[in-house]
Structures are given as C-alpha cells and as structure tokens.
C-alpha positions as CSV (number, residue, x, y, z in Angstrom):
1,X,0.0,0.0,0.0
2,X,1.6,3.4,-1.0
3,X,1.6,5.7,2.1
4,X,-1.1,8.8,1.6
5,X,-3.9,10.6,3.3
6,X,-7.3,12.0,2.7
7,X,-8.7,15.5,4.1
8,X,-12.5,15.6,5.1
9,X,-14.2,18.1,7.3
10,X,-17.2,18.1,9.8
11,X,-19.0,20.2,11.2
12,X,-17.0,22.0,13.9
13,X,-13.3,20.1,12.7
14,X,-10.9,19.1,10.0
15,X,-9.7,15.4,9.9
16,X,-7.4,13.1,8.0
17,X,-7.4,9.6,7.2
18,X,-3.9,7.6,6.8
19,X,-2.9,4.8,5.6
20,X,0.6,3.3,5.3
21,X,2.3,0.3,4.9
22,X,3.4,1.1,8.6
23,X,3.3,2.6,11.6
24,X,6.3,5.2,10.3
25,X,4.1,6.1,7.1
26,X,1.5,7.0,9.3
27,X,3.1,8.8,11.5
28,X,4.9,10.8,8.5
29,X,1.7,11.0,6.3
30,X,-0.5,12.5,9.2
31,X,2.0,15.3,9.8
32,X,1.9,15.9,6.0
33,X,-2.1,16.0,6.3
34,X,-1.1,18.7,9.0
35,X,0.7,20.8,7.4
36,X,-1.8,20.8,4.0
37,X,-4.3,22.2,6.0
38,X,-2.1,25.1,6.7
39,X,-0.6,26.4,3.7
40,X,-0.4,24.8,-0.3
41,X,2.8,22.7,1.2
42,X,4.4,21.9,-2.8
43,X,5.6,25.6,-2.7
44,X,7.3,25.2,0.6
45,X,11.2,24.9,0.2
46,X,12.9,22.7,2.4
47,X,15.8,24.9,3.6
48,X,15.3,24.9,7.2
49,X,15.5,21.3,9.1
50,X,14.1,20.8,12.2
51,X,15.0,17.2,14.5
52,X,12.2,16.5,17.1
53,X,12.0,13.9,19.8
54,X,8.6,13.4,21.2
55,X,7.7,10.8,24.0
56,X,4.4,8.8,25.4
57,X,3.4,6.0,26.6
58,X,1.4,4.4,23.8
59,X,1.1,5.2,20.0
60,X,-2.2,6.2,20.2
61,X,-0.7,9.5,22.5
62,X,2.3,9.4,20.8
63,X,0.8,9.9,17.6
64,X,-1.5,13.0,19.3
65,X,2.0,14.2,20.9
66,X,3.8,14.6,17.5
67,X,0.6,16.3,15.5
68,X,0.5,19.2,18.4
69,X,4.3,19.7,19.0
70,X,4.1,20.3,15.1
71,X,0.8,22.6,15.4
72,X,3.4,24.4,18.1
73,X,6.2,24.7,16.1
74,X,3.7,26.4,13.7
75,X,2.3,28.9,16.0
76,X,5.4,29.5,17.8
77,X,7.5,29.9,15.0
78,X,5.7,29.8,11.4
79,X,7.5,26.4,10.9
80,X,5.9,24.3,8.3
81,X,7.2,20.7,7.3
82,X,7.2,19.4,3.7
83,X,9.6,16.6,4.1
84,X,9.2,14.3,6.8
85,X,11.7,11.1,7.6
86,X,10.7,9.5,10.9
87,X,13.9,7.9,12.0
88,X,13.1,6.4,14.9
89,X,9.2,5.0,16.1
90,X,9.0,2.7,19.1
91,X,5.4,2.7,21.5
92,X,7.0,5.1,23.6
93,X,9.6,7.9,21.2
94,X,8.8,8.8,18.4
95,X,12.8,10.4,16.3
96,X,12.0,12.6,13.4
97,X,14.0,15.0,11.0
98,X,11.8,17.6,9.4
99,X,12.7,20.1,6.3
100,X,10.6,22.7,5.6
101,X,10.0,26.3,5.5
102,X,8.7,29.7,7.5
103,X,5.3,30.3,6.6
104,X,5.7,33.6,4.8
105,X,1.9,35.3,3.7
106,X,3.5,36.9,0.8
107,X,4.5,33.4,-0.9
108,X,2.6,31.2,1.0
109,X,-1.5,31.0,1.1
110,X,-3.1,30.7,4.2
111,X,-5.4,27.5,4.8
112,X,-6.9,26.6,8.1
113,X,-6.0,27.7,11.7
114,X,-5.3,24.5,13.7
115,X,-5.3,24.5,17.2
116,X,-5.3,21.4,18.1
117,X,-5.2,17.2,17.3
118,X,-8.2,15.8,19.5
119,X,-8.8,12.2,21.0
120,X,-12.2,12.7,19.6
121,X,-12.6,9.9,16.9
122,X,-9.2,8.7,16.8
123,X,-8.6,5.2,15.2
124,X,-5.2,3.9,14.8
125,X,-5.6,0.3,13.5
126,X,-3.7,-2.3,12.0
127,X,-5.4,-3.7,8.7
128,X,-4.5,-6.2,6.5
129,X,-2.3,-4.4,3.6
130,X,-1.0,-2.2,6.5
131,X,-1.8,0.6,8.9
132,X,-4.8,3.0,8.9
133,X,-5.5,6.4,10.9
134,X,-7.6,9.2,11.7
135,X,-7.4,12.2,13.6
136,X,-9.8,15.3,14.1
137,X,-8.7,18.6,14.3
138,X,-9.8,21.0,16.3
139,X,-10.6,24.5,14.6
C-alpha cells in the first residue's frame, strides 16, 4: 500500500485519514495531512531542518503528541514541514528529522487555523495491507 492521506471536514473540525504500509508512514503522512491544511505545502522549500524527539506511553498518544508539538512549532515559530523522515518510532519515542520552511503570507496562502489534534474519533488500526488512521482537528 503506498503511504497517503485523505482530508475531510465536519462540522466543527478538519480530519485526516492515513494509511501506510506502517506505523512510520502513518506517522509521516499525518503530519503531512497537517501541514496541507495550513498552507499549499508543494511551494514550501525545504531549507530549514528541524529534529524533534517526542515521547508517550502508547502510539495512540504518541501519535497526538507529534501532530501538536508540530501545530506548536507552527504557531510559535511559522515552521511548516514538507519533508518528513521518521527515523526512529518505538510505542513510547517517536525520532523525526523535518525540512521545511517559514510560513511567509507573501509566498505562502493561508489555509486553516489548527489549534489542536483531539482524542475525539481517533482510530489507529492495523489492517491487513498495512496501517490505517484518523485524527480530528480542532478548529
């Protein structure tokens, strides 16, 4: 199964469904879904790299861990990821090396304001061709 993700909205939230060969695609592919809500991410460069190391004590958490410490990165610093490489995924720590840009308004459009990834609906399941997830944003 190639890794890739599908937007959809409801009423009061944005969401994305992942799916991966494993649990690394997912991971990488939902912070992807991120980061297209928030600006056209194919013209970000990738000149700024950014390593993070985030830690839980289950994927499920870990997974809702990594989406906000990006959604910080964002509003702290206009940092928005195009390439992701996850180099290290255990239950618990979660490695990854990011390479993006800062959002600029005059060459980057503005999508949706996220504030947050939610517990509300999240599925993280292990299917037969692979991994499957999705996450609701808050809005």
């Amino acid at each position: 199964m190639k890794a890739h993700f599908e937007t959809f909205d409801t009423t009061a939230d944005v969401g994305i469904t992942v799916y991966g060969e494993n649990l690394k695609d997912i991971f990488g592919q939902a912070a992807i879904g991120l980061f297209s809500f928030i600006t056209n991410i194919k013209k970000l460069d990738t000149k700024i790299s950014k390593s993070l190391e985030i830690n839980a004590d289950s994927y499920e958490n870990l997974l809702i861990n990594w989406l906000n410490e990006l959604i910080f990165l964002f509003d702290t610093e206009g940092f928005v990821g195009k390439d992701i490489k996850i180099k290290e995924l255990s239950e618990t720590k979660l490695i990854a090396m990011i390479k993006g840009d800062f959002f600029n308004e005059k060459k980057h459009s503005r999508g949706v304001l996220i504030k947050a990834a939610t517990y509300h609906k999240l599925k993280l399941e292990k299917k037969n061709n692979g991994w499957m997830a999705t996450i609701l944003f808050d809005i």
